[in-house]
N, C-alpha and C positions, 0 to 999 in steps of 0.2 A: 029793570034791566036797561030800557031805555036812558033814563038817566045815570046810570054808572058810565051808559056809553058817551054822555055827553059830559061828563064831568070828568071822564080820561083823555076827551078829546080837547078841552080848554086847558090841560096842563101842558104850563111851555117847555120843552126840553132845551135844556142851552146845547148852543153851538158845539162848544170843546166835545161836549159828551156825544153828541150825533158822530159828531167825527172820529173820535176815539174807538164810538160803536164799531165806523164801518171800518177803521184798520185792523180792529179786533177780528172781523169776520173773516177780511182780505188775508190775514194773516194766517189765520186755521186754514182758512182752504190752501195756502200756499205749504203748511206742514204737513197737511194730509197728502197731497200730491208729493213732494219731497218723498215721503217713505215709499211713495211708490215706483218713485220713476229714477232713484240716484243708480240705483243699482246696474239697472239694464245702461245709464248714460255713463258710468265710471268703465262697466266691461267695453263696451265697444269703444272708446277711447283706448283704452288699454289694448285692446286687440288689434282697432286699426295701426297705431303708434308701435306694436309689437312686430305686428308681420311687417310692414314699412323697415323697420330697423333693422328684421332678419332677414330681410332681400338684401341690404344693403349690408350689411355685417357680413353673409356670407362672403361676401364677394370683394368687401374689402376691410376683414378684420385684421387686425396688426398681432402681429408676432408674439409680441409679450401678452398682450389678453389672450392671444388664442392656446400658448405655451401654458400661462396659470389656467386656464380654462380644462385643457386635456389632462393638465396634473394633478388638478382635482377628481379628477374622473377616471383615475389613472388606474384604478383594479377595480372599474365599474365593467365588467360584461359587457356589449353589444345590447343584449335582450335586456337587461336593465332597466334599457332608455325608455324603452317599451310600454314596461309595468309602470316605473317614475312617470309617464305622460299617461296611463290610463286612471294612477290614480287620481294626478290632479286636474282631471277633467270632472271625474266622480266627488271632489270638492269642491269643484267649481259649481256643477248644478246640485250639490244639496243645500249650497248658500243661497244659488238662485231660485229651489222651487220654494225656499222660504217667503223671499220675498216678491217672488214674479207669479206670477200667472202662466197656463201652461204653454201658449202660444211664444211671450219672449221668453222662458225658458229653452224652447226647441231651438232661439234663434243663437241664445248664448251659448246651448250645448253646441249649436253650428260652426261660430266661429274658433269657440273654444279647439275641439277637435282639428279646424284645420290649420292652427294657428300651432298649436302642441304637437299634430302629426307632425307638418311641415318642418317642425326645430330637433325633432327627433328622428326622423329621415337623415336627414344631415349631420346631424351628433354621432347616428349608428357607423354612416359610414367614411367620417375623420378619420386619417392616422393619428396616431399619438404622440410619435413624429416619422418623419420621412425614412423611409427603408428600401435598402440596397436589394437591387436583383440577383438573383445568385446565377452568376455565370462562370462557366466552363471553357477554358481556355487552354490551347496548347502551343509554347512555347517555343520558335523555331531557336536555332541555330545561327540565324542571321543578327550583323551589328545591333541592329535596331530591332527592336519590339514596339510594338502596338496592347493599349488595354483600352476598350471600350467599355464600361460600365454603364448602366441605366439605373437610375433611383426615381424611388414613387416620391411626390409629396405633394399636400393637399393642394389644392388652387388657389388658394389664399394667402401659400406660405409664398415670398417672395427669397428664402436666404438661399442659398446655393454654396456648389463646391467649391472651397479654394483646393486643396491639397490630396494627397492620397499618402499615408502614414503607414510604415511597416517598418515597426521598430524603429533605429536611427535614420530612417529612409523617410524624406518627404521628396514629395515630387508632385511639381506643379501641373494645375491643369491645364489644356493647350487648348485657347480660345481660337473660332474660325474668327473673332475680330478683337478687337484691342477689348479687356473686360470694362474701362469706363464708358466704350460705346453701349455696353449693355446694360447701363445707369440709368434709370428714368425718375427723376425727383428720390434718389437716393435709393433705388428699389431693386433689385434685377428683375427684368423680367423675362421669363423663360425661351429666349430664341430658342436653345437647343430644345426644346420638348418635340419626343420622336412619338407620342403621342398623348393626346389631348380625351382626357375622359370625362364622368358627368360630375366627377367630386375629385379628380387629382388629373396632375400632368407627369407623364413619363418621361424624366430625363435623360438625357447625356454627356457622361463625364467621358474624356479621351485622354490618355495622360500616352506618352513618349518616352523611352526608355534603351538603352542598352544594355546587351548581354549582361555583363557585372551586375550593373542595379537588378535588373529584371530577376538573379539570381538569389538576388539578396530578401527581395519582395517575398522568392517560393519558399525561402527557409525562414521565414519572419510564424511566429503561431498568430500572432491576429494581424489582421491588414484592416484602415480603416478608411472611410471616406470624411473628411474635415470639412463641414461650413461652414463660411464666413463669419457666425457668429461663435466659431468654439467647438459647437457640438459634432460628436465623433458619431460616424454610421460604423456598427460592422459592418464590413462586406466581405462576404460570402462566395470568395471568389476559390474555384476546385481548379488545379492546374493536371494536367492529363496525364505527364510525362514531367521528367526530369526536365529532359530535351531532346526535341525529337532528331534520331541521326536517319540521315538524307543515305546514307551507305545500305539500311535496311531494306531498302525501297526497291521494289521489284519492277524496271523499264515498262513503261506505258502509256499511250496517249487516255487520256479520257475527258470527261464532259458528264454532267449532272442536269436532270430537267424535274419540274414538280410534274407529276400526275393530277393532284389536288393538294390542299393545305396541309392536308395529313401524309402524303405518300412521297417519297422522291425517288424517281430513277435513275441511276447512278452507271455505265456505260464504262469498260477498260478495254482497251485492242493493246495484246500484250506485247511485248519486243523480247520476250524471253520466257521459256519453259518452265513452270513451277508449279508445285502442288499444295493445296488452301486442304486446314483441317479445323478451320473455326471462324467463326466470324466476329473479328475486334470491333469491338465496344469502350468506350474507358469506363474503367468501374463507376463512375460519377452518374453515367448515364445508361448502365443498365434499368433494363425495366421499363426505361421512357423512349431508347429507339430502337425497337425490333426488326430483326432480318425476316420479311416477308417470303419470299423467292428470289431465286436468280434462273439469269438463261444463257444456257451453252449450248451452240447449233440446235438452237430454237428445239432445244428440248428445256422444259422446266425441272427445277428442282427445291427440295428445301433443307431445312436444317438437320433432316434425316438423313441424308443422303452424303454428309461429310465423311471420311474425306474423298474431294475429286481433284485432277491436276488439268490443267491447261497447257495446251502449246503456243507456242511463238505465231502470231498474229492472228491467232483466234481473239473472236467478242465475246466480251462476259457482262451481261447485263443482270445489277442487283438493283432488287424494289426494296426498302426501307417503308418503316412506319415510323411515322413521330407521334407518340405517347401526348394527348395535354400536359402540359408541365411549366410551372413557373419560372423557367431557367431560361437564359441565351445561350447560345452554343458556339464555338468559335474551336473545333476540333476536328480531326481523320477519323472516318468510319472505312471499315472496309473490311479485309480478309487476310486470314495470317495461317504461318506455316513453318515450316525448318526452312524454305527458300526466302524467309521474309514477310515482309508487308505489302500488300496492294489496299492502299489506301487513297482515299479523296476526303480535300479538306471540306468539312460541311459548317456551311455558316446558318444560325438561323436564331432571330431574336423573335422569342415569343409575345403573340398579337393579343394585349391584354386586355380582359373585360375583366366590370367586376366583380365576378368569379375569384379572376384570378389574383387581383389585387387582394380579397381576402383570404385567399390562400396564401401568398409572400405573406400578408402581414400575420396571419398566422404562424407560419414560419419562424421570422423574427421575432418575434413577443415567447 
């Protein structure tokens, strides 16, 4: 045995081949590490490089990706996105408990989940494109009219209103500044937003009008909102009245205060005799504002109690309720009769959360 040991030990091994040995050895161990380690270093690339991109994407994707992006998705459900990112989370770690270990597995299911939540948060709650509030408006009598609109669209989208379309009728929007002031590197950016929410901005469109047109707008069957790029919004605008006659109107001082966000007190000191056997609503907005009580010499009463009449400078105080409701309002509530209307004009644009924003955009879709 001895001698075997020394007669292995006198054989020379050439250089080339020692060397060759040890790259051979160098080599295996660098392919066995390989299988083990690409996986976990390709996801978290992938992952840091993903959520990086969709910070940044969110917040400044461009129009045309984001337009093919929701058209693709365009009769995908909400809840969808949901199942689409549980699945491929569940692809993602059955690739990784193949090749990981269970510790970076957990790490990959880690960022996976918040990398998928996060793009799917966001995707749930995009519009598909930007949509028209529906408001209720009532049309005076006077030269000039007034149309306030608000449209939702995402914070991303930068296109806005030129025009308002009803039939052969356009008519321009009325900027509070020159619209190239509101250019910034080719973009508009939303001055008018009346508010600002966690995934869109609530706008305002204001367009100017006279009787003529304004008439023309109520007999038109679709009225649209036109953006800059082409694309028509319906909007959804309810007009109350023909128009309203000022002749109807029963003499009276009044004044309006809120109680809370829900309630408004509505206060008449009459200048003339008359007798109320209903309480006007326009049909648009039955349902969503309710006659709570009224008070006459501080006696209370309710909608049971119709009909009662009032005299000449008695106070008639009516509590209203305002219904949640997706609408702006820009109309007379009040009380009617064979003497007439005793009416107050009520303004009030709904304070959106997003509740309500998936409610509009369910609406519209």
């Amino acid at each position: 045995m001895n001698d075997l040991k020394k007669q292995m030990d006198l054989i020379d091994i050439p250089e080339s081949l020692h060397q060759r040995s040890q790259q051979g050895i160098e080599q295996a161990k660098k392919e066995q590490y390989k299988t083990k380690s690409w996986v976990p270093k390709i996801a978290v690339t992938l992952a840091a490089g993903g959520f990086v991109a969709l910070m940044k994407g969110e917040q400044h994707l461009d129009n045309a990706r984001a337009s093919a992006l929701m058209s693709q998705l365009d009769n995908l459900p909400p809840p969808m996105y949901w199942i689409l990112a549980i699945l491929c989370v569940f692809i993602i770690l059955f690739i990784s408990r193949k090749k990981l270990n269970q510790k970076k597995t957990i790490g990959v299911a880690i960022v996976s989940i918040l990398l998928i939540g996060n793009s799917t948060i966001f995707l749930q709650h995009q519009l598909r494109k930007p949509v028209v509030v529906p408001t209720v408006i009532e049309v005076t009598d006077s030269s000039q009219n007034a149309l306030e609109i608000r449209y939702i669209t995402n914070k991303y989208d930068h296109r806005y209103v030129k025009y308002l379309q009803a039939e052969d009728v356009q008519l321009p929007i009325v900027y509070d500044q020159m619209e190239q002031e509101n250019l910034v590197n080719g973009f508009y950016y939303p001055f008018d937003t009346s508010q600002d929410l966690l995934y869109q901005n609530v706008r305002l469109a204001f367009f100017q009008l006279d009787l003529n047109t304004m008439k023309k707008v109520m007999a038109s069957e679709t009225v649209y909102l036109v953006l800059n790029d082409g694309m028509k919004l319906p909007a959804p605008i309810h007009f109350t009245r023909e128009i309203f006659i000022d002749e109807k109107q029963i003499m009276n001082n009044s004044y309006s205060q809120s109680q809370h966000d829900s309630e408004q007190i509505i206060s008449f000191i009459l200048q003339q005799d008359a007798i109320f056997d209903a309480f006007y609503v326009p049909a648009a907005l039955e349902g969503k504002i309710l006659l709570k009580e009224w008070r006459l010499n501080d006696q209370r009463y309710t909608a049971s109690d119709f009909p009662f009449s009032v005299t000449k400078g008695q106070r008639l105080e009516m509590t209203i309720q305002l219904k949640e409701a997706p609408l702006d309002i820009n109309t007379s509530i009040g009380f009617s009769g064979s003497d007439g209307y005793l009416t107050k004009r009520l303004y009030s644009q709904a304070y959106f959360t997003t509740n309500l924003v998936k409610k509009v955009r369910e609406n519209n879709e």
